[in-house]
RODO-2510 file (C-alpha; in nm, 4 decimals, decimal comma):
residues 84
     n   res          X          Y          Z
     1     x     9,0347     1,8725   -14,7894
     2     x     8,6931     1,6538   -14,8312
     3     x     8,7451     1,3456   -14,7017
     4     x     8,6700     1,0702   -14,9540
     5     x     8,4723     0,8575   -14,7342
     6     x     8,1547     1,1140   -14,7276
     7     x     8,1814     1,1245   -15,1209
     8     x     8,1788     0,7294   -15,0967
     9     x     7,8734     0,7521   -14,8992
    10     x     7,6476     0,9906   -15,0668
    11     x     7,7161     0,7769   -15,4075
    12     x     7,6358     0,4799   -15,2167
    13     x     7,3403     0,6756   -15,0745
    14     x     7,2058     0,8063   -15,4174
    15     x     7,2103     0,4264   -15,5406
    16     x     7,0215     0,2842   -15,2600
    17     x     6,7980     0,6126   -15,3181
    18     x     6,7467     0,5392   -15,7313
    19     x     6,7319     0,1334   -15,6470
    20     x     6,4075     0,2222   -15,4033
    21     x     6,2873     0,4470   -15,6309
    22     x     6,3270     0,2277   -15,9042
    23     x     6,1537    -0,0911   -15,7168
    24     x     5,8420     0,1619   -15,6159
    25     x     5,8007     0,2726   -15,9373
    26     x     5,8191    -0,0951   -16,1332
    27     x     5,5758    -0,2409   -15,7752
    28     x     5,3372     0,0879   -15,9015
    29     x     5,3482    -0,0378   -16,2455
    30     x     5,2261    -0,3999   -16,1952
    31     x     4,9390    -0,3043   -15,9523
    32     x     4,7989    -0,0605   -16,2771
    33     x     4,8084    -0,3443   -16,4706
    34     x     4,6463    -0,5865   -16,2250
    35     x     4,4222    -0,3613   -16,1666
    36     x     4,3468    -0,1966   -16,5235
    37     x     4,4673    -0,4427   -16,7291
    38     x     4,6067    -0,3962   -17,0928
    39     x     4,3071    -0,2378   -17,2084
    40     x     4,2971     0,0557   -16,9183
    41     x     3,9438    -0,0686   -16,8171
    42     x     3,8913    -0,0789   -16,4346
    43     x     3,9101    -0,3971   -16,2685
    44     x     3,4998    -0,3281   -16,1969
    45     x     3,4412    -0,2500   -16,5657
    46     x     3,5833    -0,5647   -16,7104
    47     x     3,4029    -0,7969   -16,4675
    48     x     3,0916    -0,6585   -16,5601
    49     x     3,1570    -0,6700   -16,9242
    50     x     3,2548    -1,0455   -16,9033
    51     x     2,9128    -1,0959   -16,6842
    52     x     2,7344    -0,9610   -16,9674
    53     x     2,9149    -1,2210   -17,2056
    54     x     2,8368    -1,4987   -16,9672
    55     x     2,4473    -1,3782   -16,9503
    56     x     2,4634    -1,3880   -17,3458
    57     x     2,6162    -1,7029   -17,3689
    58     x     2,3640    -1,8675   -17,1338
    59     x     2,0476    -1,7060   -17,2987
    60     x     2,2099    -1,8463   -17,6237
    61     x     2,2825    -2,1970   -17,4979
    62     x     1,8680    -2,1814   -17,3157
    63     x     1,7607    -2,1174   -17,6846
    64     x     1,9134    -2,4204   -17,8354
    65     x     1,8108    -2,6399   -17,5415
    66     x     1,4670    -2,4993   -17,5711
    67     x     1,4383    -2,5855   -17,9565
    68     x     1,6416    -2,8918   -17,9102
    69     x     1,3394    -3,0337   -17,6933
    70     x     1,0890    -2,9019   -17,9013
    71     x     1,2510    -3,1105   -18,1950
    72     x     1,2558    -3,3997   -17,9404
    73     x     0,8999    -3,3887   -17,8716
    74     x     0,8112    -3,3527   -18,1830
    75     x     1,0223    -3,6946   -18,3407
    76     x     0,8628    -3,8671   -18,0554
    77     x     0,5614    -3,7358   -18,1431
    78     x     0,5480    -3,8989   -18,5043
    79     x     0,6916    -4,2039   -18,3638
    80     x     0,4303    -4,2496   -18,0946
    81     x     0,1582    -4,2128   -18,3165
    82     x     0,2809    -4,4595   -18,5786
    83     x     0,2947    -4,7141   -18,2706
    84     x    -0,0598    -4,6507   -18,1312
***
């Protein structure tokens, strides 16, 4: 006869078995996606695309503070030479 303790213990077993299987696989799962993201990029991919963003924003923003002080110089321009 089988005793019904072993049976016990391998279900108990194959549970603890599935549980850390089931724990690696969801830990696995997360670190893809924190390092991949929702898009699949790599984590090296997306950094550079968002520097290139940040470069295009900045040359965009240098533009209008460039013409901004070109229309500055100019209305002090006109108002200088009314004064002198």
């Amino acid at each position: 006869m089988a005793d019904p303790r072993t049976s016990t213990d391998s279900i108990y077993n194959f549970v603890i078995i599935g549980l850390l299987v089931i724990v690696f696989i969801t830990s696995w799962l997360r670190d893809k996606r924190k390092w991949f993201g929702k898009t699949g990029k790599p984590l090296g991919e997306m950094v550079e695309e968002s520097l290139e963003q940040m470069k295009r924003k900045n040359d965009l923003l240098q533009k209008i503070l460039e013409d901004q002080s070109r229309r500055i110089e100019l209305l002090e321009g006109r108002k200088g030479g009314g004064k002198e």
